[in-house]
C-alpha positions, 0 to 999 in steps of 0.5 A: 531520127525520121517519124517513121524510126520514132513510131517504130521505136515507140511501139517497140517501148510499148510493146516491151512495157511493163510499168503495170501489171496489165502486161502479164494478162495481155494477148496483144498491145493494142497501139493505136491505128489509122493515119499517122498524119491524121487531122482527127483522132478518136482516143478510147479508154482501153482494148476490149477482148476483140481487140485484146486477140487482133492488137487492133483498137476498135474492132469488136462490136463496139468497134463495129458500130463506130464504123457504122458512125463514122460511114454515116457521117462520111469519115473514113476509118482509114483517114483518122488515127484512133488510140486508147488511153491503156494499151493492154486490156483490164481484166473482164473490160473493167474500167481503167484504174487511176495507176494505169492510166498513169503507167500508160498516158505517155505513150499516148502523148507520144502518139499524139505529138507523132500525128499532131491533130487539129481535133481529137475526141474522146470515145466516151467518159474516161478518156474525157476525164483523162483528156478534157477534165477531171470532172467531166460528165459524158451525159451533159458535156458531149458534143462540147468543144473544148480547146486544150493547148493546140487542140479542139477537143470534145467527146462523145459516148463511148459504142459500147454505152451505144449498145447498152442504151439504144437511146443515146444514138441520135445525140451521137449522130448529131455529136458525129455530124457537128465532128465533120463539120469541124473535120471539113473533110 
């Protein structure tokens, strides 16, 4: 099978999937997108509304601005692959439960081997716990680089704790400026 039958035949699965109760209260499953031979790939925790209503991740304010990062910092959006970890959004955008994460992690590692990455970031502290480590602390380990198998890792806040606390912008632009160092592009 060529990558473009497995993408298809992976989304397929994940469009179709029902191994949690997120499946019956979704609008759209919000895959992933980008370019699936991206060197770089930002993984979120889960849809919000906005992207809950388009099936596209990282498109609501949040999303926007992320956008407004990766263009300060020159990465194109269309350069980078970005998922989340829950393809189908929790209820009220409360944060992904344990069971889900482990209904869905698979498809994200699907996605992952598709693109194979040279770096990945996690977008804010779930996805970090769920990726890097268990006991991971967003407030004092973002902007860390971590080496996982094949992979440099590191996170950074997630937008939305951005919009909720002005004051943590400056530590992701800088996050975001060391990113591209590592990107190179």
């Amino acid at each position: 099978m060529e990558k473009n039958e497995m993408w298809e035949e992976l989304k397929g699965r994940c469009n179709n999937c029902r191994a949690c109760p997120l499946c019956e209260t979704k609008t759209n499953t919000v895959f992933g997108t980008g370019n699936k031979n991206a060197k770089l790939m930002f993984v979120g925790e889960a849809p919000g509304e906005s992207e809950d209503l388009s099936g596209i991740p990282f498109v609501g304010a949040a999303g926007q601005l992320f956008d407004k990062y990766l263009s300060a910092v020159g990465i194109r959006r269309e350069d980078v692959y970005i998922a989340n970890i829950l393809k189908c959004r929790p209820p009220k955008n409360r944060d992904p439960e344990e069971s889900e994460q482990d209904a869905c992690i698979e498809f994200l590692r699907e996605q992952t081997r598709l693109i194979s990455p040279e770096i990945i970031v996690c977008l804010g502290r779930v996805s970090a716990k769920r990726l890097i480590k268990p006991d991971f602390r967003i407030t004092q380990e973002h902007g860390i680089w971590f080496k996982k198998g094949p992979f440099k890792m590191c996170a950074v806040y997630h937008p939305s704790a951005l919009l909720r606390d002005a004051s943590k912008r400056e530590d992701m632009l800088r996050d975001m400026m060391e990113i591209k160092r590592a990107y190179g592009k």
